[in-house]
VOVEX-554773 format. One record per residue: residue in one letter; x, y, z of N, C-alpha, C in turn. Coordinates in steps of 0.2 Angstrom, whole numbers, plus 5000, padded with zeros to 4 digits. Each point is the difference from the previous one (the first is absolute). Layout:
BEGIN
AXYZXYZXYZ;...
***
This chain:
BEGIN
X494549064954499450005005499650064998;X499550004997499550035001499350035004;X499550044997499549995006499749965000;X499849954994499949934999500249945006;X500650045002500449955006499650015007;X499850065002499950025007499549965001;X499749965008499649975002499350044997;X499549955000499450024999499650035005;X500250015007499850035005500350085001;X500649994995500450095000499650034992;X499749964996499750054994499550055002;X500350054995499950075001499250005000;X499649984992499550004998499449975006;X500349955002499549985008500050065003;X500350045002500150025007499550074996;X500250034996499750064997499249985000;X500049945000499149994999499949995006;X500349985006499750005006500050065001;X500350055000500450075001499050015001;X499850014992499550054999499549965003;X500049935000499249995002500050005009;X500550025002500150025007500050075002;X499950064994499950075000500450054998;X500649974997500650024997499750044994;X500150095000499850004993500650004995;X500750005004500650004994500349945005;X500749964995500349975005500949974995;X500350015003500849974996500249965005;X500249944997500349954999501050014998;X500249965006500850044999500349905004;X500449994994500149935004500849994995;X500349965004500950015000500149935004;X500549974995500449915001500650014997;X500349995006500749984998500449925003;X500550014997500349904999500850055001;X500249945005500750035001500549945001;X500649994995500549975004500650005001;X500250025006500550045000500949965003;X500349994998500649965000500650055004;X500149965009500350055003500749965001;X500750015000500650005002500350045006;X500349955006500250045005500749985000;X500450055001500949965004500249964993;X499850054993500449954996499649934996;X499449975004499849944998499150034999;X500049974997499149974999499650015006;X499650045004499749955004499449985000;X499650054996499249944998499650044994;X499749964998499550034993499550005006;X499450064995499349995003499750024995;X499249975002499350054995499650015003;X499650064999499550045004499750024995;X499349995002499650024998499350075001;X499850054999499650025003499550044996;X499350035002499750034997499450035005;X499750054997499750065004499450014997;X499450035002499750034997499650105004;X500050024996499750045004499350034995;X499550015006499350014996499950095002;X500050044995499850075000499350014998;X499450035004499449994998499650075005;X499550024995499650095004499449954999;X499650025007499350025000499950065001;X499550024999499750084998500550045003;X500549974995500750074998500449985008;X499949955004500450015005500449944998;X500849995001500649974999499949915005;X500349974999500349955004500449954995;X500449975005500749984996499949935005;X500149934998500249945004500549964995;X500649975004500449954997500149945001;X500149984998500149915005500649984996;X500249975002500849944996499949965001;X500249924994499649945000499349984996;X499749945004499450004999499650045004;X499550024997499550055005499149994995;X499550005005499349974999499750094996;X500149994994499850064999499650055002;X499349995001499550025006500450035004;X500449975003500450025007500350074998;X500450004995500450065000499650064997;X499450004996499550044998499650015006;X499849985004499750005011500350065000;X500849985001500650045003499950074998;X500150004992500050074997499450044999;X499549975000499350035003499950025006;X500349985006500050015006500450075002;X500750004998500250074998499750054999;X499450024994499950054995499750065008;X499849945004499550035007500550045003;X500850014999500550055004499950034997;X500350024993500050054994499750054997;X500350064999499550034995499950034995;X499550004997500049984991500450055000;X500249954993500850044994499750014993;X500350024997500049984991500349944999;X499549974994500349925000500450014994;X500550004999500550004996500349944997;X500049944996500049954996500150014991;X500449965000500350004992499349984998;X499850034995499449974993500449924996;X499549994996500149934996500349984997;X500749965002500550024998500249905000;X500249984994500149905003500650024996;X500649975003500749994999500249945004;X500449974996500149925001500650024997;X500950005004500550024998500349934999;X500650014996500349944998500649975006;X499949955002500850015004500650025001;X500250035004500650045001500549955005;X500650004995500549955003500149955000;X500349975002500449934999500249955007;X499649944997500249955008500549985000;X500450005005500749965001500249955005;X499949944998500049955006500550005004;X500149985009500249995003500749994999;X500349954997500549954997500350064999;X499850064995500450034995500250065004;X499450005008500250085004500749975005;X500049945002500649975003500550004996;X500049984994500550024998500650064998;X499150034999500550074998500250035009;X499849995004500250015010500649984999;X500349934999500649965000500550034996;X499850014997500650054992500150085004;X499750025003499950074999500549995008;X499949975005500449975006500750014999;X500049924993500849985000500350064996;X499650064998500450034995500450065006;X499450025004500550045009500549975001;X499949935000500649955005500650004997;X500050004995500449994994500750065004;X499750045000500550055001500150035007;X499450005006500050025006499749925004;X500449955000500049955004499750005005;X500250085004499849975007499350045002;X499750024995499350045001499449955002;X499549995001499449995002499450024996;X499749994995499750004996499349985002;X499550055001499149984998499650014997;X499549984999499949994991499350014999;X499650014996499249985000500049994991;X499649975000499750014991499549974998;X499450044998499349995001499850024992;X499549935000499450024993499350005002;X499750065000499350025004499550024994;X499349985002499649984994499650055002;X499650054998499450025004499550024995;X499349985001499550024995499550055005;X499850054996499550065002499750024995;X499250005005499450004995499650065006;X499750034995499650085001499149974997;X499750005003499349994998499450055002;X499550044996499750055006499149994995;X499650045003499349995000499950024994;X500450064996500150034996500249974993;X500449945000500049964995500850004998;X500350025006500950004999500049925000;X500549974998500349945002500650014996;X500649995003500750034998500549945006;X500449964996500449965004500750004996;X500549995002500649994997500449965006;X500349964998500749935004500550034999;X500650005004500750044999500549925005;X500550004995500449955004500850045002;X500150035005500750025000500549975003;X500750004997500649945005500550075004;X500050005004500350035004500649965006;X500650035000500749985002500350055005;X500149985006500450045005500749965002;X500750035000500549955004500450065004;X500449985005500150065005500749945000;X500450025002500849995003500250055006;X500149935004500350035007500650005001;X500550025001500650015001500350025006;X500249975006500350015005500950015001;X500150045003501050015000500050025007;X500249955004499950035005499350035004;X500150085005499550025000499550054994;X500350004996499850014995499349974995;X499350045001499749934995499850054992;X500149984996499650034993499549945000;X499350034996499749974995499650034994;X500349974996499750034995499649954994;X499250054999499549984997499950014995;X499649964994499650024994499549974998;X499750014993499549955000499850044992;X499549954998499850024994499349965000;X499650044995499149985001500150024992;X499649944996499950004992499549955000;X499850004991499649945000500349974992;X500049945004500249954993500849975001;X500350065005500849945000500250065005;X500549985003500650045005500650004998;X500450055001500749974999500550025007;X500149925002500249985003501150055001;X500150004996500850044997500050055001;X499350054998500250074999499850015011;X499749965003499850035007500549965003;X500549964998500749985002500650064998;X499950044997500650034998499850065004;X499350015000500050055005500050015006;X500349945004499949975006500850015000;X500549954997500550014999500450055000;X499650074996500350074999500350045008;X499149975002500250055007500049975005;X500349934999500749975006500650024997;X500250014994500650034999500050095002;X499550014999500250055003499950025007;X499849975005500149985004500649965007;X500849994996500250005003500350035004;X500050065001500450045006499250045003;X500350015005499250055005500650074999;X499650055001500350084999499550045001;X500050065004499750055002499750044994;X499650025000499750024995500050095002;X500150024992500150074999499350045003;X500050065004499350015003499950074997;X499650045003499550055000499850004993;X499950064996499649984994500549984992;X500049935001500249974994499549984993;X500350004996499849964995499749935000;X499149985003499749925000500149984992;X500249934998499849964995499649955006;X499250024995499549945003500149954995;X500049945001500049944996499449984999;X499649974994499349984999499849965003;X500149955006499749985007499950045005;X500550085001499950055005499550044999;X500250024993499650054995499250005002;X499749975004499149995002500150045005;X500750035003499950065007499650064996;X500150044995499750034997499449964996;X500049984997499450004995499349965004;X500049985007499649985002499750075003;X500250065001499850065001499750054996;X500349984993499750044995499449954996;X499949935000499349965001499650055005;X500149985007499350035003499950104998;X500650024998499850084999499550014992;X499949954997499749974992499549985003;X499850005006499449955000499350065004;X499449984991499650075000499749985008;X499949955006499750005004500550055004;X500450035001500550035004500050084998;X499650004993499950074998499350045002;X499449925001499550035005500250025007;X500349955001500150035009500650065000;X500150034994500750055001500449975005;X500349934997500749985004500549994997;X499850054993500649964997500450084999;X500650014999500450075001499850024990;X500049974997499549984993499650024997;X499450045003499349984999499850064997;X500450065000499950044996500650034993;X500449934999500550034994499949944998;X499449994996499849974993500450054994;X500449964995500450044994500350035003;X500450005005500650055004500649964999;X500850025001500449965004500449975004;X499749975002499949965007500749955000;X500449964999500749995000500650024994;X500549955001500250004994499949994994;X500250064993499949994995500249934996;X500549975003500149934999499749935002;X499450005000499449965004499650014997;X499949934996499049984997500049955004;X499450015002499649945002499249994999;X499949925000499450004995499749935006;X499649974999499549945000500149974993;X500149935001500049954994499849945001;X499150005002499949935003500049954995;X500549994994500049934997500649995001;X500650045002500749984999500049955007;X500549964998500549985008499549945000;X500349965007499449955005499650035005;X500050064999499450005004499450064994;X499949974993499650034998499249975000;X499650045000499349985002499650074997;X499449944996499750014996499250055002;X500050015006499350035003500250005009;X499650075001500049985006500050015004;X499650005008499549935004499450054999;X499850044994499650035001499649984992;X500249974996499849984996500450034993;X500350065003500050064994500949984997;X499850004992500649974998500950055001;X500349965002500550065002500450034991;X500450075003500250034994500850035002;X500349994995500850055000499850075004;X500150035001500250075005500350024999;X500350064997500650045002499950055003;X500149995007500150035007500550084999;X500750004998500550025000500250014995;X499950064996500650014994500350055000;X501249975002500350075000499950035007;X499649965003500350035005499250035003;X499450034996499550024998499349965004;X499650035006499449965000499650004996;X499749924997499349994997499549995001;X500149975006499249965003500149975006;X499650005001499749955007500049934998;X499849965004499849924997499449985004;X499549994999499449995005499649924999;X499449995005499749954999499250044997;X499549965000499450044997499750055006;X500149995007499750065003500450055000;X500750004999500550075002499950024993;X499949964995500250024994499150064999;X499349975002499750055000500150065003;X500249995006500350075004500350044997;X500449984998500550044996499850014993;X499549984996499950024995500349974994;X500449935001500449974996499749954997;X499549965005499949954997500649955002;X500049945001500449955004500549994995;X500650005004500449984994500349924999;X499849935003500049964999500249965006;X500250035007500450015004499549985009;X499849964999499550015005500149905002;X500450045005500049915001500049995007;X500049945005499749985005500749985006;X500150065005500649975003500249935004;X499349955000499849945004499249984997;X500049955001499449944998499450055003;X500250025005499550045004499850105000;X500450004996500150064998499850044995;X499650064999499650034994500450034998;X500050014992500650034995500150055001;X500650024998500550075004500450024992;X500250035000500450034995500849965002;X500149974993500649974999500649994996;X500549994997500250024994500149914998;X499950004994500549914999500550015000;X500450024996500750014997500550054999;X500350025007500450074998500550024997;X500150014992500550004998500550065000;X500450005001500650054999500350004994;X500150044996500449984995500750025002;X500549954996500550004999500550074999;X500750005001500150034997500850004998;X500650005000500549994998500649975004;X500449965001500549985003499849925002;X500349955003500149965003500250015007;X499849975006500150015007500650035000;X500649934995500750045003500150044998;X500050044994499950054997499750075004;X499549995003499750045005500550025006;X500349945003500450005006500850064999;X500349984992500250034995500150075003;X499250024998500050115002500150015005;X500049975006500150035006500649995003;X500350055002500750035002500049975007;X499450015004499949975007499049985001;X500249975004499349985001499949935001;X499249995002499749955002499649964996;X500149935000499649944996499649985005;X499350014999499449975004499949934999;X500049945002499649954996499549965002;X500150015009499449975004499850055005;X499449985002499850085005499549965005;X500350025008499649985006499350035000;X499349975001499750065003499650034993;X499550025002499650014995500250094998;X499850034993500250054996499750045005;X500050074994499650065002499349994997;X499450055005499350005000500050034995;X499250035001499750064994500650075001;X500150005005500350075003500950014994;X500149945000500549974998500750015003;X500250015007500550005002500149935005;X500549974999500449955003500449995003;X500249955003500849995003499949935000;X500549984996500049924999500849985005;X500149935000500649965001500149954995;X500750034999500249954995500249935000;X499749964997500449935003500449984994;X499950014993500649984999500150074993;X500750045001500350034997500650025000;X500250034994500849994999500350104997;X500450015005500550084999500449974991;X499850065000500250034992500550055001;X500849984996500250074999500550004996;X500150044994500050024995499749954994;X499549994999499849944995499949945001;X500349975009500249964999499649965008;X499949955002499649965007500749995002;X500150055006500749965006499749965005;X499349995000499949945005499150025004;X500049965004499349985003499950065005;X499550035001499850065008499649955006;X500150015004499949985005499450065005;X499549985002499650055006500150064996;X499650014995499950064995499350015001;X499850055000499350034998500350064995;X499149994996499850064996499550045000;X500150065000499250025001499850084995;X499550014999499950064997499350004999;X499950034992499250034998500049964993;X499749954999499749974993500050054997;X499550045000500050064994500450055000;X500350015005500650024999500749974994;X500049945004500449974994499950004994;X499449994998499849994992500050084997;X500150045005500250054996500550004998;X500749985005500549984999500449934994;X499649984997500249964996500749994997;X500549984998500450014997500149954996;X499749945001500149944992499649955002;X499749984995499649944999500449934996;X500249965001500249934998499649984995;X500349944997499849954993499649945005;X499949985008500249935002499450015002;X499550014998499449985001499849945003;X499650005006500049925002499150015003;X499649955002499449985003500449995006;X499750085005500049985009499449995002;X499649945000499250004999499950044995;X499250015000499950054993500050054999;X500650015003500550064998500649994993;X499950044996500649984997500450054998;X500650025002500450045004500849994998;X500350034997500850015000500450025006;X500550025000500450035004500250074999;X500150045007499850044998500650055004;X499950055000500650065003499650085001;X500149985006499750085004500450035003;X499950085003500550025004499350025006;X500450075005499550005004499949955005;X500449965002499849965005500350005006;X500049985007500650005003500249905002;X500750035001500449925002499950035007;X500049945005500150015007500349915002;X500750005002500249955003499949985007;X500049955003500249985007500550005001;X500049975009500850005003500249964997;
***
């Protein structure tokens, strides 16, 4: 599905020419279609396929330098949403019009379609393989192939679109004993196939290590974050990276460019071509680039869209993308990569004498400020090397930045938590606090 595909009432090219002969003297074109069919299992069984379709347009357009913004989803009578955003520009006050120059990019397809037949299948296998050994669990399932084409067109002569297909996979296991309930989740997002095995075994891991509940070791121990917890930090050190938090002085950051700022054990970069969620430009027209944000430990850079990146004197670093249909572009990253570093999970578990396994977390992390207190919902007491069992009514809490000063190991298990992609990891600095 291309822009060839979108109705002839959502082309970009129409709307820019109403744009100006209605008094537009700049105008972009931002329009988005997605196809979804998503295959759900509840209690174990099947219970329905679906397909969904949708698509958005949003029209960005200055008269004499004043802004307006209209969107519509669906069909919409072009006229009408060019009224709209003309009728706007009369609250506003003029801006710099800032739009990518001429710029045609027509990208090739990314990804791979997998029919319905084949997402149920792999649901049913991924099910019987839980069952197989925890019979009396409860098992529910999602497994989706979602299509989405996105096209950029501006008065300027950009026109840039690229189609992305991703298969993404959630299953969860409920397991009741008594008063007693565990569940435990996973999932995986790729493009071109899933493996149904390797997200059973890791489902499987941590109901085996989940058979006894035990009080967890408290005050300041040893956290292993796992790479689905592991986004309690790294979604803090995102917004402390992001140049728009350097103009407002929110970021604790903003003046130790080349200093450093965590552990020497810690690169991190931007790699919008790796993974499923890589993408090719973005929502501002401007082609995205690798980044290394982090090296050793060491800050590099900011990451900006085209207005922060003038601010600051950078020039945009690729990064300017839209939080909602209705939303003008913000500083954002595509792909945060951590790199790797040595051991395997168990391996990791391994070093630690006593301590805590994170692997689900209640409640959302820490802010810019970067202090937290999480609850745990599902993790497991460590002592000497080894998991004696599940905690129960645990909380964590500390300083982000604090921790990654404290780093002690980086893992080999790199995994996509969204487009994060993240290992496991070992911090000290934290505190355990248990309930009654």
């Amino acid at each position: 599905m291309g822009s060839h595909d979108l109705p002839q009432a959502l082309h970009g090219e129409q709307l820019l020419e109403l744009a100006a002969a209605s008094g537009a003297t700049s105008a972009e074109v931002y329009q988005s279609r997605s196809l979804s069919r998503p295959v759900f299992f509840e209690a174990n069984r099947l219970k329905q396929i679906e397909s969904s379709q949708s698509e958005g347009i949003a029209l960005r357009l200055w008269r004499d330098g004043r802004p307006g913004l209209a969107v519509a989803y669906g069909s919409v009578e072009p006229q009408d949403l060019v009224d709209r955003a003309i009728a706007v520009t009369h609250l506003n006050e003029p801006e710099l019009v800032e739009l990518a120059e001429t710029e045609k990019a027509h990208y090739p397809d990314m990804g791979k379609d997998v029919p319905a037949e084949e997402l149920i299948a792999m649901g049913k296998e991924a099910i019987a393989l839980v069952r197989d050994v925890y019979p009396e669990v409860l098992c529910t399932s999602q497994w989706e192939c979602e299509e989405e084409t996105t096209r950029l067109v501006n008065s300027r002569g950009l026109d840039c679109y690229c189609t992305d297909t991703t298969l993404s996979c959630f299953l969860s296991a409920e397991w009741v004993r008594g008063d007693d309930f565990l569940s435990v989740a996973d999932g995986q997002t790729e493009r071109g196939t899933l493996n149904p095995h390797k997200l059973v075994q890791q489902i499987l891991q941590r109901l085996n290590w989940a058979q006894d509940n035990i009080s967890p070791a408290t005050g300041r121990v040893p956290i292993l974050l796992t790479s689905k917890a592991a986004d309690l930090l790294w979604d803090t050190v995102e917004a402390a990276l992001n140049g728009k938090r350097v103009i407002e002085k929110a970021t604790p950051w903003s003046d130790r460019l080349g200093q450093v700022v965590m552990s020497t054990k810690v690169n991190l970069s931007q790699q919008p071509e790796a993974g499923p969620y890589s993408c090719p430009f973005d929502d501002e027209g401007t082609i995205t680039q690798p980044l290394l944000l982090i090296q050793q430990g060491r800050l590099q850079q900011f990451y900006s869209d085209r207005t922060i990146g003038r601010l600051l004197g950078t020039g945009s670093t690729g990064c300017g993308f839209r939080p909602g249909m209705g939303s003008y572009p913000t500083p954002g990253l595509v792909n945060l990569l951590i790199q790797p570093g040595k051991g395997s999970l168990l391996e990791l578990i391994k070093q630690l004498d006593k301590g805590l396994v994170v692997d689900q977390i209640l409640g959302s992390g820490a802010g810019i400020s970067g202090d937290f207190s999480i609850n745990v919902e599902l993790g497991y007491r460590v002592s000497q090397g080894q998991i004696i069992g599940r905690v129960k009514d645990t909380m964590v809490s500390g300083n982000v930045y604090s921790a990654l000063e404290e780093l002690v190991a980086i893992g080999e298990d790199a995994d996509w938590n969204g487009p994060c992609y993240t290992p496991s990891l070992i911090v000290e600095g934290l505190s355990v606090t248990a309930g009654e």
